[in-house]
N, C-alpha and C positions, 0 to 999 in steps of 0.2 A: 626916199626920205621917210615917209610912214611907218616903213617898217620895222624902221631904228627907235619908235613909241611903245614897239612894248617890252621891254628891259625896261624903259622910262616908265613905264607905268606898272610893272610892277617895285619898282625903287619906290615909288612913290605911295606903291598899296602898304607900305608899313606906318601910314597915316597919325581913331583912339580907340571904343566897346565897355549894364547893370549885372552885377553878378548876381546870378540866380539863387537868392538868399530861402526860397521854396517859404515855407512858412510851417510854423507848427502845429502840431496836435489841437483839439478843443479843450480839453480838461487835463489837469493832473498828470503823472508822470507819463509820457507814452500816448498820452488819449484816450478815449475811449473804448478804440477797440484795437489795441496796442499802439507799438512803434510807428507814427507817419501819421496818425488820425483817426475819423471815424473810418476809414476802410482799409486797414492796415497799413502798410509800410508806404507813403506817400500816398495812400486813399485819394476821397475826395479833397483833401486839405493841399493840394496841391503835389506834382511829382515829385519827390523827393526831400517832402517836408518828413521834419523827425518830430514835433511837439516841443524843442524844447528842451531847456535839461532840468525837468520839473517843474516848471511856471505854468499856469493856467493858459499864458498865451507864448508861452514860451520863450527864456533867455534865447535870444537869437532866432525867435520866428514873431515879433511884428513888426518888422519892417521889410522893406524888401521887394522884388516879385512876389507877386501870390500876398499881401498881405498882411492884416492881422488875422492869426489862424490859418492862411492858404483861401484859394478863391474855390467856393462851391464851383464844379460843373469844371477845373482844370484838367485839359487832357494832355496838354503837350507846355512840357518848359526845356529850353534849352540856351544855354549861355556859352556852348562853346570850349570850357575850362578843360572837360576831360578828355578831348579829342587829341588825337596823335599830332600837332600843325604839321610833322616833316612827313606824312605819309601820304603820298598822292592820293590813299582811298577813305581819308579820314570820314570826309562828307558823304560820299555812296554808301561807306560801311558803317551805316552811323542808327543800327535798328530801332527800335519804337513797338511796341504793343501794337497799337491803333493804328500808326503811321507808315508800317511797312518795314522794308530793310536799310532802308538809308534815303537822304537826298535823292531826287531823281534833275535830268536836265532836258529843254527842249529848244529849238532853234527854228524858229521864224522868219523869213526873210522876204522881204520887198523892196519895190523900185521905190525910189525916191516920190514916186506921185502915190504912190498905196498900193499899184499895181500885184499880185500875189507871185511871187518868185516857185516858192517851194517851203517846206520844212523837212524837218529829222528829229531822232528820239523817240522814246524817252531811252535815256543811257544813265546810270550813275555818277552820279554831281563827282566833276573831276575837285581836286585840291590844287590850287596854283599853278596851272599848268599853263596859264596863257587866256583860257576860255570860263566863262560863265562864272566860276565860283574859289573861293579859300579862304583859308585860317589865316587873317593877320595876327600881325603881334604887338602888343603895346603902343596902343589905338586907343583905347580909353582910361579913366579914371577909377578910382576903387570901386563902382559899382560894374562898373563893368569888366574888369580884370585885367587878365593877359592876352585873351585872346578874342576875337573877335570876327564874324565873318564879311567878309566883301564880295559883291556880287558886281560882274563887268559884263560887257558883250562878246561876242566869242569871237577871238583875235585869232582863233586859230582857222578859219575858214578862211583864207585867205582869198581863194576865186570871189568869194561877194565883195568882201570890205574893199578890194583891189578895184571888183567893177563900180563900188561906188553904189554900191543895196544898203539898203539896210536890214542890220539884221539881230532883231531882237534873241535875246539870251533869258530863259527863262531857268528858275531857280527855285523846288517846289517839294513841297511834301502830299502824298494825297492817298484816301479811302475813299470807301464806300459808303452814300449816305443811308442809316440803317432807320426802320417804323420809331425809334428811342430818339432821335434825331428830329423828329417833325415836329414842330410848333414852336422850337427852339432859339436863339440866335447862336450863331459862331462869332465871336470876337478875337483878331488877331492883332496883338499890339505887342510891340517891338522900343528899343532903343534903336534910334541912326543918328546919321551925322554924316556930311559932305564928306567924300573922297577926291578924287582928281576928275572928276567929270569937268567935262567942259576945262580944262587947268592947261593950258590960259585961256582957249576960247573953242568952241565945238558948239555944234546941235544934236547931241548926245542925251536921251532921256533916262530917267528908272522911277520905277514905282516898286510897290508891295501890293499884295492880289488877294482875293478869295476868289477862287473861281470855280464851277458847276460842268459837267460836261456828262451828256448824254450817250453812253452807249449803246444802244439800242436807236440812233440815229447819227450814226458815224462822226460819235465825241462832237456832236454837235455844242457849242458855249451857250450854256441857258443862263449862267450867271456871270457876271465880270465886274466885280467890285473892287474898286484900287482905290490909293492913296498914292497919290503924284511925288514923288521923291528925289525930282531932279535937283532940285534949287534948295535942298537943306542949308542949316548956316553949318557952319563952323565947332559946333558945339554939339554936344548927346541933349537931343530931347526925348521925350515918348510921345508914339504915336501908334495909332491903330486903326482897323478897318471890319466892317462889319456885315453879315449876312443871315437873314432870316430866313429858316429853310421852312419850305411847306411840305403839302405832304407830295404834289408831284414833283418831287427829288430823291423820292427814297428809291433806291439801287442806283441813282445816279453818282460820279465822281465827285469827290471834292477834295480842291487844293489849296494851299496856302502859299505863301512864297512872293519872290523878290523878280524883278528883270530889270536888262538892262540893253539899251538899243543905239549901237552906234555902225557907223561906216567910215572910210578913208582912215580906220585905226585911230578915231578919236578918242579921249579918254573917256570913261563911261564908270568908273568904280565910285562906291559908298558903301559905307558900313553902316550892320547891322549888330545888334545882340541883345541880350535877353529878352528870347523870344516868348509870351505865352498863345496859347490857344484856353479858352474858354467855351464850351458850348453849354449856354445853358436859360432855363425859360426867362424872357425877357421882365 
């Protein structure tokens, strides 16, 4: 009977998702130091702000993500709009500058008392294929557009959900923390909204993370900062979470991202979209 719940829940992942309106230039046509800002084509005025089409704060850059003008210290905006939804590799093949080459995913699993089972990954963030992560479609309102992402537990490990583990799905972006990094804070704040977790009834969790990991002592978590996202309502709000990196995190990981923790193939999805990341002195 379980296993006839995920057709169900994806029927159901076509649920709603701020469109990433970036924000403009500071001054005059283009900005200051052209197209996108004071640091060229999406500068610091946020990723893929243009200025505007001549306004000081730009027709069509103050409102939105990112601001009036774009947020000082933006490193990562994404809303999901331009991605492929029907390609299974929308999300893994989804590059960044800063961020690497796309989504990445990981898989956690324990016994119902915490006990530690095992994990796997990192592998590239599937698109709707059952497990961890995809591109919904018309999930949200104008600010969030057409497309929107949803993050679940991974339904395709069937040996655990079947024994009854749990097993968290992890859903993330991540670098290296660099000396330009310390003293700073990361701010990640997102649009969500309930999906089918728990729909009708489950012990199925999700949060959103910044997390820290040590390599040079076997990816040991130095940081685990979440925003609890299981019991969203109904509705797109914003929210976000927050990390102040010192200076013993520089060459250490850091991630951002969604998970999602169910067993017996209980429902576990919610949606996300317009993402930002912000690093910058408090």
């Amino acid at each position: 009977m379980k296993k006839i719940l995920i057709p169900i829940l994806f029927a159901l992942l076509a649920l709603n998702g701020c469109s990433d309106d970036g924000g403009g230039g500071t001054a005059g046509t283009g900005g200051t130091a052209g197209t996108g800002g004071t640091a060229g084509t999406g500068g610091t005025a946020g990723t893929g702000g243009t200025g505007g089409t001549g306004g000081t704060a730009g027709t069509g850059g103050s409102a939105g993500t990112g601001g009036t003008g774009g947020v000082p210290g933006t490193e990562y905006v994404e809303d999901f709009e331009s991605l492929d939804q029907a390609s299974a590799t929308a999300l893994g093949d989804d590059p960044h500058p800063d961020w690497g080459v796309g989504w990445l995913v990981f898989g956690n699993v324990t016994e119902p008392d915490g006990t530690f089972v095992g994990n796997y990954g990192a592998f590239p963030a599937p698109n709707n294929t059952g497990a961890f992560s995809g591109i919904a479609l018309d999930q949200g309102g104008i600010p969030q557009g057409a497309q929107q992402l949803v993050i679940i537990s991974d339904y395709n490990n069937r040996t655990q959900q079947e024994a009854g583990n749990l097993v968290e799905a992890s859903t993330y972006r991540e670098r290296t923390i660099t000396a330009d990094d310390v003293g700073k804070t990361m701010t990640f704040s997102f649009d969500a909204k309930r999906g089918n977790i728990n729909d009708p009834t489950g012990d199925s969790t999700a949060l959103a993370f910044i997390k820290t990991l040590d390599p040079d002592n076997s990816f040991a978590t130095t940081n685990f900062e979440t925003f609890d996202t299981t019991n969203l309502p109904d509705t797109w709000m914003r929210y976000d979470v927050s990390l102040a990196i010192d200076a013993g995190l520089e060459g250490q990981l850091i991630q951002f991202g969604f998970s999602a923790t169910a067993t017996n193939d209980e429902p576990s999805g919610v949606f996300y979209d317009n993402l930002l990341v912000v690093t910058a002195a408090p």
